[in-house]
N, CA, C and O atoms as CSV, one atom per row, in Angstrom:
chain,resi,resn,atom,element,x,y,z
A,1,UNK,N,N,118.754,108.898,83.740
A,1,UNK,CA,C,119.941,109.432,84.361
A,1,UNK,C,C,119.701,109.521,85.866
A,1,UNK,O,O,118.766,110.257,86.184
A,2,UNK,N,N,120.216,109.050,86.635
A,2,UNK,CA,C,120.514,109.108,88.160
A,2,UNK,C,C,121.300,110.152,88.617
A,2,UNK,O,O,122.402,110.273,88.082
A,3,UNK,N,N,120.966,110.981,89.537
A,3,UNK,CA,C,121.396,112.192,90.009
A,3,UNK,C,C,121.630,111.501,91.939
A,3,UNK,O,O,120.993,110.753,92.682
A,4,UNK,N,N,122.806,112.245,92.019
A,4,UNK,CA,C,123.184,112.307,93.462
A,4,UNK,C,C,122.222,113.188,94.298
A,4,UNK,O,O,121.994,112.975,95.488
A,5,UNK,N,N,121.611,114.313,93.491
A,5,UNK,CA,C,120.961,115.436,94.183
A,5,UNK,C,C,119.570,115.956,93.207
A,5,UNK,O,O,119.609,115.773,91.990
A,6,UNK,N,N,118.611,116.477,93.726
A,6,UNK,CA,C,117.498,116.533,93.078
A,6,UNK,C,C,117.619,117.895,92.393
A,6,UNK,O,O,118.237,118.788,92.974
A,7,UNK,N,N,117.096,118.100,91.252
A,7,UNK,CA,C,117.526,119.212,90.412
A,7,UNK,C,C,117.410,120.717,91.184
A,7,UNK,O,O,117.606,120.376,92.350
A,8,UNK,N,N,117.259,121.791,91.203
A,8,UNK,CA,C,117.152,122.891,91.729
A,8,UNK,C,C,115.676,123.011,91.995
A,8,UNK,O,O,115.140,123.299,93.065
A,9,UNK,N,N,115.009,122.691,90.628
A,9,UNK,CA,C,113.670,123.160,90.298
A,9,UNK,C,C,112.286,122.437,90.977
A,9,UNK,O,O,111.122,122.823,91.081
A,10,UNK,N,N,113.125,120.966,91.460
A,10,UNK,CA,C,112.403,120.216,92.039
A,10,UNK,C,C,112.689,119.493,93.568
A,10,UNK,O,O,112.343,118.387,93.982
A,11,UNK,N,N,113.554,120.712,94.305
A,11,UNK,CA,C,113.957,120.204,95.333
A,11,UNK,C,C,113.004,119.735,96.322
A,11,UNK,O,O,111.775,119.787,96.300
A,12,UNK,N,N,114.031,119.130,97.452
A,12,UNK,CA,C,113.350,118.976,98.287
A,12,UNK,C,C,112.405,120.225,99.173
A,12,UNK,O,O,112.716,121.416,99.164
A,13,UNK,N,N,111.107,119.606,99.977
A,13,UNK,CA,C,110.965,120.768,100.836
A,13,UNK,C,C,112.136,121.151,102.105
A,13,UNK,O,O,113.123,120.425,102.219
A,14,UNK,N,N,111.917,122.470,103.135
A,14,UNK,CA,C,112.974,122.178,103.924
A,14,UNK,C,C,112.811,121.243,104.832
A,14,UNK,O,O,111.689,121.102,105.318
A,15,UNK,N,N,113.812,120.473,105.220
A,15,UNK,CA,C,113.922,119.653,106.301
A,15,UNK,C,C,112.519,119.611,107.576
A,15,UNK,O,O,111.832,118.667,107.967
A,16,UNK,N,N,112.518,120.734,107.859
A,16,UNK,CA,C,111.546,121.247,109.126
A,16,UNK,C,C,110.622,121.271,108.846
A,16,UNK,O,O,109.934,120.600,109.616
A,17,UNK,N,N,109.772,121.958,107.643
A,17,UNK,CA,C,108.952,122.037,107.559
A,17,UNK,C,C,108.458,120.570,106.829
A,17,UNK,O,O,107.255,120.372,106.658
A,18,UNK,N,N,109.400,119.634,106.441
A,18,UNK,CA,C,108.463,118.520,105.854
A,18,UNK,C,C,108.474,117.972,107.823
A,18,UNK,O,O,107.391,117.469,108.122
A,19,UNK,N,N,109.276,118.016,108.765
A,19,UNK,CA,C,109.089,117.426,110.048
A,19,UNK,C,C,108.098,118.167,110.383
A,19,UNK,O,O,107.253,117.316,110.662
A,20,UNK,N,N,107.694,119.005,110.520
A,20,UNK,CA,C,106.389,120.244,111.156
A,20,UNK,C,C,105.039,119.414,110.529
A,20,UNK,O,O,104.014,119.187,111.171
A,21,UNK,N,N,105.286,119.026,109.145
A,21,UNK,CA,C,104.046,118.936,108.607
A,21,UNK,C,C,103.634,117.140,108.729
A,21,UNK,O,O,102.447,116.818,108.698
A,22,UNK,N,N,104.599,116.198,108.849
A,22,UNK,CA,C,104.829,115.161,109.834
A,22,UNK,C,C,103.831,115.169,111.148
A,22,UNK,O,O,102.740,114.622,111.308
A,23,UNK,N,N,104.695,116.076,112.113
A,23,UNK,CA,C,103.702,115.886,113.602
A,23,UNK,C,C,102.692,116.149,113.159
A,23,UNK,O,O,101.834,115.282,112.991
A,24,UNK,N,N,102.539,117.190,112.901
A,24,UNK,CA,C,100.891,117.623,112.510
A,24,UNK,C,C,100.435,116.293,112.298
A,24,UNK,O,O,99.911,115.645,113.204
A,25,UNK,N,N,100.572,115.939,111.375
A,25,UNK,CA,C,99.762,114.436,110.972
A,25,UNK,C,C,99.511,113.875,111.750
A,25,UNK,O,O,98.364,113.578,112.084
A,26,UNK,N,N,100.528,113.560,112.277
A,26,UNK,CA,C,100.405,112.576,113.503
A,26,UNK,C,C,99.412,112.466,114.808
A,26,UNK,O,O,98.931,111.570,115.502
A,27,UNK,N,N,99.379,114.285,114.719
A,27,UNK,CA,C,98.777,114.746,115.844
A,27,UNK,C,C,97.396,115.055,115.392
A,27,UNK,O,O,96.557,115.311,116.257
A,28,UNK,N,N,97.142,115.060,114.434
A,28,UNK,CA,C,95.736,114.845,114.005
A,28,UNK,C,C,95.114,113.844,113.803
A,28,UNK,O,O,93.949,113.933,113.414
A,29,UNK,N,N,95.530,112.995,113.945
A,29,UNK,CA,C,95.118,111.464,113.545
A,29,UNK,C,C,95.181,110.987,114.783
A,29,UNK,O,O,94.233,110.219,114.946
A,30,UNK,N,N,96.006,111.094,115.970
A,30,UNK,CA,C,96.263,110.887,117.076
A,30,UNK,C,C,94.895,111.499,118.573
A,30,UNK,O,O,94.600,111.183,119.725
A,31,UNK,N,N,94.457,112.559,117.455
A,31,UNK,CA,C,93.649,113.255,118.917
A,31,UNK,C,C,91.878,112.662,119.047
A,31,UNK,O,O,91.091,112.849,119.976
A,32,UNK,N,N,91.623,111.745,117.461
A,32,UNK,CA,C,90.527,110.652,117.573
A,32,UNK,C,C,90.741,109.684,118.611
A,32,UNK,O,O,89.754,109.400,119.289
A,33,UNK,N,N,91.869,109.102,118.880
A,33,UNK,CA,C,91.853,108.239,119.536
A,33,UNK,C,C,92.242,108.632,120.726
A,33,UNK,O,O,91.945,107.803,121.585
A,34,UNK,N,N,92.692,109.400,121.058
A,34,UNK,CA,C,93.285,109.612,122.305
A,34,UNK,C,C,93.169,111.374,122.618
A,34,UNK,O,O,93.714,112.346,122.095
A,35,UNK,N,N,92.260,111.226,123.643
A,35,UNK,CA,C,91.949,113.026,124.106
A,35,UNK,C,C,92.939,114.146,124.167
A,35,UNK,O,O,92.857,115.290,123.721
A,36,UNK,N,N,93.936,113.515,124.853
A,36,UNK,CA,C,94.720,114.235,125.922
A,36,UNK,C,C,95.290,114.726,124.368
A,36,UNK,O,O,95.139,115.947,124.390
A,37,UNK,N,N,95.685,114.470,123.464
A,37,UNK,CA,C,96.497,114.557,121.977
A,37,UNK,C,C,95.265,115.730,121.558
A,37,UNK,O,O,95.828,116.589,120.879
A,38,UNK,N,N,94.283,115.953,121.668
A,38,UNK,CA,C,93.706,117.138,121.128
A,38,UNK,C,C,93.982,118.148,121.374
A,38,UNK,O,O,93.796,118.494,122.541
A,39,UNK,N,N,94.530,119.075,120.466
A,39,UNK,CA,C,94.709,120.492,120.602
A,39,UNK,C,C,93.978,121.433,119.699
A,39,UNK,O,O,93.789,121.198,118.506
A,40,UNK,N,N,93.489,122.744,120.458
A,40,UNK,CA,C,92.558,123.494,120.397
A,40,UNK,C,C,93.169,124.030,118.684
A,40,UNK,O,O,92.512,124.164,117.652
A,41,UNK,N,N,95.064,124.304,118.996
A,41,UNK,CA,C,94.908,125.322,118.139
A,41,UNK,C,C,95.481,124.638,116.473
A,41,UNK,O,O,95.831,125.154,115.411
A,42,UNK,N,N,95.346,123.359,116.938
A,42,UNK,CA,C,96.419,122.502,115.672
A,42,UNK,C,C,95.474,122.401,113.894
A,42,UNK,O,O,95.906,121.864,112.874
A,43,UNK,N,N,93.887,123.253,114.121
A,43,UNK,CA,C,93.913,123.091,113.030
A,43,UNK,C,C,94.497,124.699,112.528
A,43,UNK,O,O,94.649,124.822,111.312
A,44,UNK,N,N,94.753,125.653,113.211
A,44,UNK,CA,C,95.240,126.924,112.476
A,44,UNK,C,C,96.732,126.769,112.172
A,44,UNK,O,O,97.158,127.139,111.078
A,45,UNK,N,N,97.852,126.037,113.446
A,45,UNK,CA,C,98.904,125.426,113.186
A,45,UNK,C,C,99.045,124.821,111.334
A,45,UNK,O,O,99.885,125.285,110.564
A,46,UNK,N,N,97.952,123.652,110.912
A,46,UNK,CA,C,98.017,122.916,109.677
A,46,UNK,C,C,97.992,123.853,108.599
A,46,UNK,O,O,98.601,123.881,107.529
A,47,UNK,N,N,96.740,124.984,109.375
A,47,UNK,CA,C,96.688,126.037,107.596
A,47,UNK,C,C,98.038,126.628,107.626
A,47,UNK,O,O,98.656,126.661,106.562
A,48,UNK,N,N,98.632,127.140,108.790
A,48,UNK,CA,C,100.078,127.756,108.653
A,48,UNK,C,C,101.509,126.730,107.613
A,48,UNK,O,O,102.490,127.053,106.944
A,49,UNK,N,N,100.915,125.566,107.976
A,49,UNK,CA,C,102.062,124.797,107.454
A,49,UNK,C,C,101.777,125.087,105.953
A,49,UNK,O,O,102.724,125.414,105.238
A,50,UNK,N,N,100.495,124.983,105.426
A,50,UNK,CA,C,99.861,124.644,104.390
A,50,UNK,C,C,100.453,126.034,103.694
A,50,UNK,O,O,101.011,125.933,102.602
A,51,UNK,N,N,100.345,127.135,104.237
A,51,UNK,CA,C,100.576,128.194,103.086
A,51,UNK,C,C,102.135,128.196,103.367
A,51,UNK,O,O,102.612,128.536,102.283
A,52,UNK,N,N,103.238,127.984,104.305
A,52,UNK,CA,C,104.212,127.531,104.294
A,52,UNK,C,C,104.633,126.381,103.120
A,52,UNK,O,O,105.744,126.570,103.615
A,53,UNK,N,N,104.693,126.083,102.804
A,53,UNK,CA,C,104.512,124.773,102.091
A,53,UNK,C,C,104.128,125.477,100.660
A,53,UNK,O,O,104.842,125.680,99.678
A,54,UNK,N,N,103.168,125.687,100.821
A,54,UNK,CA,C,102.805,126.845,99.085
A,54,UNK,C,C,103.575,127.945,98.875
A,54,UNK,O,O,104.112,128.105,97.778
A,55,UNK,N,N,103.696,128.645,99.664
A,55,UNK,CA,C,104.989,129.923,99.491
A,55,UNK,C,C,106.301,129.161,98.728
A,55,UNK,O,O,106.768,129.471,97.631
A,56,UNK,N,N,106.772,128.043,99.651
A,56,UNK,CA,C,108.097,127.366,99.047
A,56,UNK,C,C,107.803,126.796,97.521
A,56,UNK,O,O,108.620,126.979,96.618
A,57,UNK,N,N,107.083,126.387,97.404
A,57,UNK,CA,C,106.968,125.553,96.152
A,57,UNK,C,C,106.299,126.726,95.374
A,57,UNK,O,O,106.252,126.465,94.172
A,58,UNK,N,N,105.859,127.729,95.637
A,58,UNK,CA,C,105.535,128.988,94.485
A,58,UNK,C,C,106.804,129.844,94.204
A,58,UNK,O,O,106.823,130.504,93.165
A,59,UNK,N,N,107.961,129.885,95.129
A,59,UNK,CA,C,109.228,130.277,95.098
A,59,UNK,C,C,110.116,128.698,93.692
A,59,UNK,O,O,110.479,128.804,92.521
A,60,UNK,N,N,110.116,128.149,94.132
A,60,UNK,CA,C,110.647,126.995,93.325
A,60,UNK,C,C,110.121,126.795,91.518
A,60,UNK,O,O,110.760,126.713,90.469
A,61,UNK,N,N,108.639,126.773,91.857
A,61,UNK,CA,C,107.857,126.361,91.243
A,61,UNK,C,C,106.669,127.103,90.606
A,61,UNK,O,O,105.587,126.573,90.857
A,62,UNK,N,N,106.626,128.080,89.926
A,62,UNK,CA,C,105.967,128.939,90.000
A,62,UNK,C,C,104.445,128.092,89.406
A,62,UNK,O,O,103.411,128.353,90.021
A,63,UNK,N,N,104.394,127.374,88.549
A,63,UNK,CA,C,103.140,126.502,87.948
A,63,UNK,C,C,102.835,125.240,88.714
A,63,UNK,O,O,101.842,124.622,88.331
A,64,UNK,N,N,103.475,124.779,89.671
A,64,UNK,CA,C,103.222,123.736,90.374
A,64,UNK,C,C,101.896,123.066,90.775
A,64,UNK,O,O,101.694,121.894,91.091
A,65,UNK,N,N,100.961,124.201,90.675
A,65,UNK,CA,C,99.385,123.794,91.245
A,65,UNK,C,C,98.868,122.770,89.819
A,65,UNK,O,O,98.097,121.811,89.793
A,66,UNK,N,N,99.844,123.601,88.440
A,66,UNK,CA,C,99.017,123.028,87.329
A,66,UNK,C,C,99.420,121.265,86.924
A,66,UNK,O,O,99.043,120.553,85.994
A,67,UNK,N,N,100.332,121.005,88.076
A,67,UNK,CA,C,101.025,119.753,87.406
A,67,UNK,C,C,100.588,118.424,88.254
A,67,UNK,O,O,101.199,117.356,88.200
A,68,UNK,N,N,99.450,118.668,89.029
A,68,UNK,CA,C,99.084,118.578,90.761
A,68,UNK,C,C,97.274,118.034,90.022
A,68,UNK,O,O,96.526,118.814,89.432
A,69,UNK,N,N,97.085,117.101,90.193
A,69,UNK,CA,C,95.639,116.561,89.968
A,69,UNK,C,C,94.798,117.337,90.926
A,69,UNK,O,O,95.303,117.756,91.967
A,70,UNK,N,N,93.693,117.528,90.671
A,70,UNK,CA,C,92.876,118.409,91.587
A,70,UNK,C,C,92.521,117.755,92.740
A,70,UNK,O,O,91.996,118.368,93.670
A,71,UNK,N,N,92.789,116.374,92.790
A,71,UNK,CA,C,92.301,115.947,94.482
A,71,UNK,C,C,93.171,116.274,95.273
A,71,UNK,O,O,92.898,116.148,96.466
A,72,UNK,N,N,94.643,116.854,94.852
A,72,UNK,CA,C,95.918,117.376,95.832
A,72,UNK,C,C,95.146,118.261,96.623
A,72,UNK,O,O,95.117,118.332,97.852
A,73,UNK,N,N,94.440,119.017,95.677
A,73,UNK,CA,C,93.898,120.045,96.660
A,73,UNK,C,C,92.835,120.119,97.794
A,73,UNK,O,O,92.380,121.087,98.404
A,74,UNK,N,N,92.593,118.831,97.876
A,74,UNK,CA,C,91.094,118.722,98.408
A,74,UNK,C,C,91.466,118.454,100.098
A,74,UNK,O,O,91.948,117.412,100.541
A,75,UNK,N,N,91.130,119.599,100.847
A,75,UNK,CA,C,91.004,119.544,102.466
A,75,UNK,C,C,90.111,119.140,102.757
A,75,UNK,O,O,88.963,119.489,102.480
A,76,UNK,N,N,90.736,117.782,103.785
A,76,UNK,CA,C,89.351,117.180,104.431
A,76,UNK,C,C,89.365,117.350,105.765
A,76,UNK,O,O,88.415,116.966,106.447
């Protein structure tokens, strides 16, 4: 069955925070190659996104970690 919209239970994240968690990327991957792109405070920025990001999907999703292979979890 094809849906116009993703169920309640499995929505999307919000808009911003999937863009927040975007730059980040970008900007972490970006500050190997290029100095001036390093910032002091962008790895406490990532954990912020990170429990951002878990709050929403523990609101949505209350078992979500269990449906999630254990390398999801793995910070490198």
């Amino acid at each position: 069955m094809l849906r116009g919209e993703p169920t309640a239970q499995f929505a999307a994240p919000p808009v911003y925070l999937h863009g927040a968690h975007l730059l980040y990327e970008a900007l972490n991957e970006s500050g190997d190659r290029t100095p001036a792109l390093r910032l002091p405070e962008l790895p406490l920025l990532g954990r912020d996104l990170h429990v951002l990001a878990e709050q929403h999907a523990n609101a949505r999703l209350p078992n979500w970690q269990e449906l999630l292979p254990s390398e999801a979890f793995d910070q490198a």
